[in-house]
MDTraj code that builds the backbone (N, CA, C; nanometers):
import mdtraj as md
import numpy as np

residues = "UNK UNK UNK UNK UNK UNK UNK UNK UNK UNK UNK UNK UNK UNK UNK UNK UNK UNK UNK UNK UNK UNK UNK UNK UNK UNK UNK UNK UNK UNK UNK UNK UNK UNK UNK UNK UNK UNK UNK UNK UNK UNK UNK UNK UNK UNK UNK UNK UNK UNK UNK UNK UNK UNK UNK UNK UNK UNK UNK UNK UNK UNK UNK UNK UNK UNK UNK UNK UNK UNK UNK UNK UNK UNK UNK UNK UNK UNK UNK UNK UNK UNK UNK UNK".split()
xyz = np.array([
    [-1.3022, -1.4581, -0.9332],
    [-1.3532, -1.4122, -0.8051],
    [-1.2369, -1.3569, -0.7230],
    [-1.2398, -1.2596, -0.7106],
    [-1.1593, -1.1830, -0.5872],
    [-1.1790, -1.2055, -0.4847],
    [-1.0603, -1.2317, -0.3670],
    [-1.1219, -1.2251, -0.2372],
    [-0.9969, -1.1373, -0.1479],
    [-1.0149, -1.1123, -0.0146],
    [-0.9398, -1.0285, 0.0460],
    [-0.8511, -1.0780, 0.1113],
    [-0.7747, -1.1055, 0.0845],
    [-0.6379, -1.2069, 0.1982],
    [-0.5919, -1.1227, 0.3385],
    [-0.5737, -0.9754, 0.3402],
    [-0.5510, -0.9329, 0.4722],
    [-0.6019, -0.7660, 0.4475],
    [-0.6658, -0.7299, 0.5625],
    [-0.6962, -0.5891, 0.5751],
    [-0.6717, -0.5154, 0.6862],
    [-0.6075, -0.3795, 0.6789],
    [-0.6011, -0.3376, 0.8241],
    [-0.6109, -0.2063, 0.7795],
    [-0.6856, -0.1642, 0.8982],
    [-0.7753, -0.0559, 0.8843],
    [-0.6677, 0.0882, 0.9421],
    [-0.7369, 0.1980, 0.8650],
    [-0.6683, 0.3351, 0.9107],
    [-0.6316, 0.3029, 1.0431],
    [-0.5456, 0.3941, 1.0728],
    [-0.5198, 0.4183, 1.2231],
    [-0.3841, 0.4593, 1.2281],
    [-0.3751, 0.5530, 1.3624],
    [-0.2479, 0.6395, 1.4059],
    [-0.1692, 0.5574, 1.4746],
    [-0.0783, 0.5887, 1.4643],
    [0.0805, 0.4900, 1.5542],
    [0.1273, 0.6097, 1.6325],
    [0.1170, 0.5737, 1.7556],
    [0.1230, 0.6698, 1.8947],
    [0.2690, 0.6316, 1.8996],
    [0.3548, 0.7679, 1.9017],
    [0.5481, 0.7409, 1.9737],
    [0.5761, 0.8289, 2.0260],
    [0.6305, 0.7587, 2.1136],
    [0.6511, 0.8276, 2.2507],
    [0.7393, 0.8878, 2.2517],
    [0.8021, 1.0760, 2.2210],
    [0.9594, 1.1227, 2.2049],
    [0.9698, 1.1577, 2.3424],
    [1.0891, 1.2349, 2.3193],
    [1.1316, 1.3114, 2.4402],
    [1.0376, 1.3934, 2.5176],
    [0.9706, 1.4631, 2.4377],
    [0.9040, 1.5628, 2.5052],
    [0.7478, 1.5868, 2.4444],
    [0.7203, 1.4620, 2.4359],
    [0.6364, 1.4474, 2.4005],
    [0.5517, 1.3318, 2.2830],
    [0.4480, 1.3625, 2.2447],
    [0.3553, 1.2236, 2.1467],
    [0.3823, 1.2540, 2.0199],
    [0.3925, 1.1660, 1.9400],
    [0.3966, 1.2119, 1.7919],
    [0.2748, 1.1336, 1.7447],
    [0.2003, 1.1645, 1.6663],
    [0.0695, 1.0661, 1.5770],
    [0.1140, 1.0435, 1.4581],
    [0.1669, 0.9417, 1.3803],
    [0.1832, 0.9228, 1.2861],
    [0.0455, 0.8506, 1.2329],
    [0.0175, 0.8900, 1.0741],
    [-0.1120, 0.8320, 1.0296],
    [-0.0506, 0.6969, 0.9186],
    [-0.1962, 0.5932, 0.9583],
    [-0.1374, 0.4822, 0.8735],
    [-0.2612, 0.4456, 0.8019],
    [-0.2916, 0.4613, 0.6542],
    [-0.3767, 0.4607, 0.5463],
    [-0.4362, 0.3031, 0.5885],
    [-0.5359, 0.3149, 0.5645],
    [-0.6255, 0.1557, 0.5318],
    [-0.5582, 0.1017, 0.3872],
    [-0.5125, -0.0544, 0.4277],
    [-0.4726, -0.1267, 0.3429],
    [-0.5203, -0.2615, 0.2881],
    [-0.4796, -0.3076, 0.2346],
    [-0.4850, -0.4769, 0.2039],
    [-0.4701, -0.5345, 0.1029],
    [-0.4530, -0.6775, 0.1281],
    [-0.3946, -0.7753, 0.0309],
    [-0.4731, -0.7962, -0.0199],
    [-0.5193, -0.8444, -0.1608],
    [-0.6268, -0.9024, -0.2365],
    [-0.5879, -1.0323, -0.3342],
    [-0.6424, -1.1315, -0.3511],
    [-0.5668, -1.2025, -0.4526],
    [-0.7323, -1.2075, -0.5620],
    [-0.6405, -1.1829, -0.6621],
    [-0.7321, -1.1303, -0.8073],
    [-0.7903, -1.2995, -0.8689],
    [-0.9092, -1.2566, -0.9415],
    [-0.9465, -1.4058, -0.9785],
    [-0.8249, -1.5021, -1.0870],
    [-0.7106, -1.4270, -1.1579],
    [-0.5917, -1.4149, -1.2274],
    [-0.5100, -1.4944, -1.1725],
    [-0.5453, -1.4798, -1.0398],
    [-0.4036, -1.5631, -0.9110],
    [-0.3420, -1.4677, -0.8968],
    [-0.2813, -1.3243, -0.9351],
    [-0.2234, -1.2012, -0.8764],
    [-0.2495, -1.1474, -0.7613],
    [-0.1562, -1.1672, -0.7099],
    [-0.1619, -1.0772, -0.5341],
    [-0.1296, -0.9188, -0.5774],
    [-0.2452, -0.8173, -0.5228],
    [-0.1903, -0.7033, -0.5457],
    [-0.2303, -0.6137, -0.3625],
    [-0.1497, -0.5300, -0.3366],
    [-0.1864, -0.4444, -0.2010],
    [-0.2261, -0.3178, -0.2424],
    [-0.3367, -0.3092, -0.1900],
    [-0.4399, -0.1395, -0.2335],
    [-0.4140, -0.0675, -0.1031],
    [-0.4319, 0.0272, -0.1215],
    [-0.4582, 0.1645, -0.0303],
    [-0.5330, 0.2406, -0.1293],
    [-0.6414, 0.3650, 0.0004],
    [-0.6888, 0.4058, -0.0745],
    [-0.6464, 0.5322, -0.1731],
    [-0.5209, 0.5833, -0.1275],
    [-0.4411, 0.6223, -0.2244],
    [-0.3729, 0.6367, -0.3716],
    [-0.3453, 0.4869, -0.3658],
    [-0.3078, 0.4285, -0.5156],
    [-0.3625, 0.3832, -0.5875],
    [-0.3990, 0.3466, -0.6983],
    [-0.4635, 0.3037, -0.7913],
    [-0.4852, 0.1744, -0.7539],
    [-0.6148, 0.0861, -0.7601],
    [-0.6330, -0.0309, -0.7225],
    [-0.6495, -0.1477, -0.8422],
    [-0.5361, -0.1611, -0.9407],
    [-0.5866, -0.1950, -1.0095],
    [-0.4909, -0.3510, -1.0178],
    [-0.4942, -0.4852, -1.0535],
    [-0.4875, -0.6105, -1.0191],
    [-0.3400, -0.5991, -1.1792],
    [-0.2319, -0.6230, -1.1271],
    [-0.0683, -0.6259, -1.2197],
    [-0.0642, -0.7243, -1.2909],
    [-0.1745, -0.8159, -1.2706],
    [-0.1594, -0.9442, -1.3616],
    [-0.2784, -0.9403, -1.4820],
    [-0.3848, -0.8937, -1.4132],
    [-0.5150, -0.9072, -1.6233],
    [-0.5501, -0.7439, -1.5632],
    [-0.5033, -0.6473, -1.4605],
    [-0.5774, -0.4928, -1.5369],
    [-0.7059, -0.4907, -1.4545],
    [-0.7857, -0.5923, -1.3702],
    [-0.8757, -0.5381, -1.3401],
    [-0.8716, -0.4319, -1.2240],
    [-0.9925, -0.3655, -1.2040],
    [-1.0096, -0.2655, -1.1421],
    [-1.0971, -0.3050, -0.9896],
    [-0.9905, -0.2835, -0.8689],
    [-1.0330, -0.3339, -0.7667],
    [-1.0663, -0.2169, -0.6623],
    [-1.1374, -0.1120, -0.7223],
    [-1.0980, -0.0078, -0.5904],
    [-1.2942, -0.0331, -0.5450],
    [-1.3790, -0.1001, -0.6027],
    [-1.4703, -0.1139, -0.5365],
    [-1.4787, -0.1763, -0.3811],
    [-1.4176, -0.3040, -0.4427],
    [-1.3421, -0.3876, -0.2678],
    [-1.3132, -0.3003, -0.1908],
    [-1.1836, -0.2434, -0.1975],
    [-1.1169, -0.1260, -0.0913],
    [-1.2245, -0.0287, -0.0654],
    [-1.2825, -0.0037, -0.1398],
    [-1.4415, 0.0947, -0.0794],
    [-1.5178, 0.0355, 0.0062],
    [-1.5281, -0.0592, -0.0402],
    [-1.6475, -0.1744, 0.0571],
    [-1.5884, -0.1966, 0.1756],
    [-1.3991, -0.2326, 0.1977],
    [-1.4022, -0.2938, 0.2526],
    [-1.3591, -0.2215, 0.4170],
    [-1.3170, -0.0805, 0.3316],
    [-1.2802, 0.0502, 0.3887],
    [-1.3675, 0.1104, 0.4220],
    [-1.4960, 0.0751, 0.4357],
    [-1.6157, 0.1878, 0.4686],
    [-1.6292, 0.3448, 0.4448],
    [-1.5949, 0.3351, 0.3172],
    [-1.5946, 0.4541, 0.2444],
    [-1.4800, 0.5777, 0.2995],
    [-1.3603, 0.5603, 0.4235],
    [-1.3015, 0.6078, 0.5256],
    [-1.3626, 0.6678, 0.6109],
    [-1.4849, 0.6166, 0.6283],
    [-1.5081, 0.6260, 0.7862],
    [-1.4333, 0.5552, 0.9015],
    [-1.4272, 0.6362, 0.9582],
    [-1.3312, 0.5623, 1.1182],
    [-1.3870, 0.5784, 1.2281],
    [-1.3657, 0.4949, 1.2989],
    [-1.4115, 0.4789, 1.4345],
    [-1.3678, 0.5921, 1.5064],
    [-1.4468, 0.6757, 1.6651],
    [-1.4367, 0.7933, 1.6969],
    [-1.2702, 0.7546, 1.7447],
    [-1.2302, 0.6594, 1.8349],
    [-1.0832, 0.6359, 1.8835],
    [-0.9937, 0.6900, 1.7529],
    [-1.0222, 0.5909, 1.6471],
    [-0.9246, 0.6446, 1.5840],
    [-0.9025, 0.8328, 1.4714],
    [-0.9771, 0.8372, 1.4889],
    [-1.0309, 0.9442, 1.4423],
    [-0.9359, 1.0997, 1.5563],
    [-0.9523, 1.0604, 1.6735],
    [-0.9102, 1.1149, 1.7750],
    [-0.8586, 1.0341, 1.8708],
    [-0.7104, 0.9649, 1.8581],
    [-0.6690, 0.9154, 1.9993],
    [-0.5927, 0.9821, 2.1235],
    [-0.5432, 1.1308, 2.0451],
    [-0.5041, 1.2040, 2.1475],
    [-0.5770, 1.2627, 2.2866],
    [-0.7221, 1.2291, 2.2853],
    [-0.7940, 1.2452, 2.3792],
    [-0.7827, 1.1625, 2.4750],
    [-0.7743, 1.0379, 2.4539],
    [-0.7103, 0.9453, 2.5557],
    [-0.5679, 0.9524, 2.6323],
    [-0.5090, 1.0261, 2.5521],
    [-0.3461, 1.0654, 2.5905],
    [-0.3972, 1.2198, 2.7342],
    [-0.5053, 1.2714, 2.7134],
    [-0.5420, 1.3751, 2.8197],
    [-0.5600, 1.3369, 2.9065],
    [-0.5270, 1.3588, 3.0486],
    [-0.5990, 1.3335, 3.1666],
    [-0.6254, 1.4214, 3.2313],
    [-0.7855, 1.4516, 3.2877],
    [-0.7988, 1.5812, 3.3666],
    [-0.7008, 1.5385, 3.4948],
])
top = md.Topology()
chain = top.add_chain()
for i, resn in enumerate(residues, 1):
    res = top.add_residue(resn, chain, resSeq=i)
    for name in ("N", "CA", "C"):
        top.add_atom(name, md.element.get_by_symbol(name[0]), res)
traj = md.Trajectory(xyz[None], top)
């Protein structure tokens, strides 16, 4: 049985330069520990597959990632950075 030890979801990292905002993007992640006892960290990027027996975990990260849907904030936080 797999279960999810930590997840954190897409989202931009707002920095503040000189002259202005930068948005850096940060992929949906997380820890999983495999029914094996292997801790492995997925994104939906990389291959999700468990370093200790091979299984194939990218269903979880689908499920747990809502297919990359994102919330409208994160999706667009520079709108909040506007002020009329």
């Amino acid at each position: 049985m797999t279960r999810v030890v930590e997840c954190v979801e897409a989202h931009y990292e707002v920095i503040e330069v000189e002259f202005g905002v930068v948005y850096k993007w940060g992929p949906a992640s997380m820890v999983v520990e495999c029914g094996c006892g292997a801790r492995a960290s997925l994104t939906r990027t990389a291959a999700a597959i468990c370093p200790g027996c091979g299984e194939d975990h990218e269903d979880i990260m689908r499920e747990q990632t809502q297919a990359g849907r994102l919330r409208e904030e994160v999706r667009h936080p520079w709108r909040d950075a506007i002020k009329p």
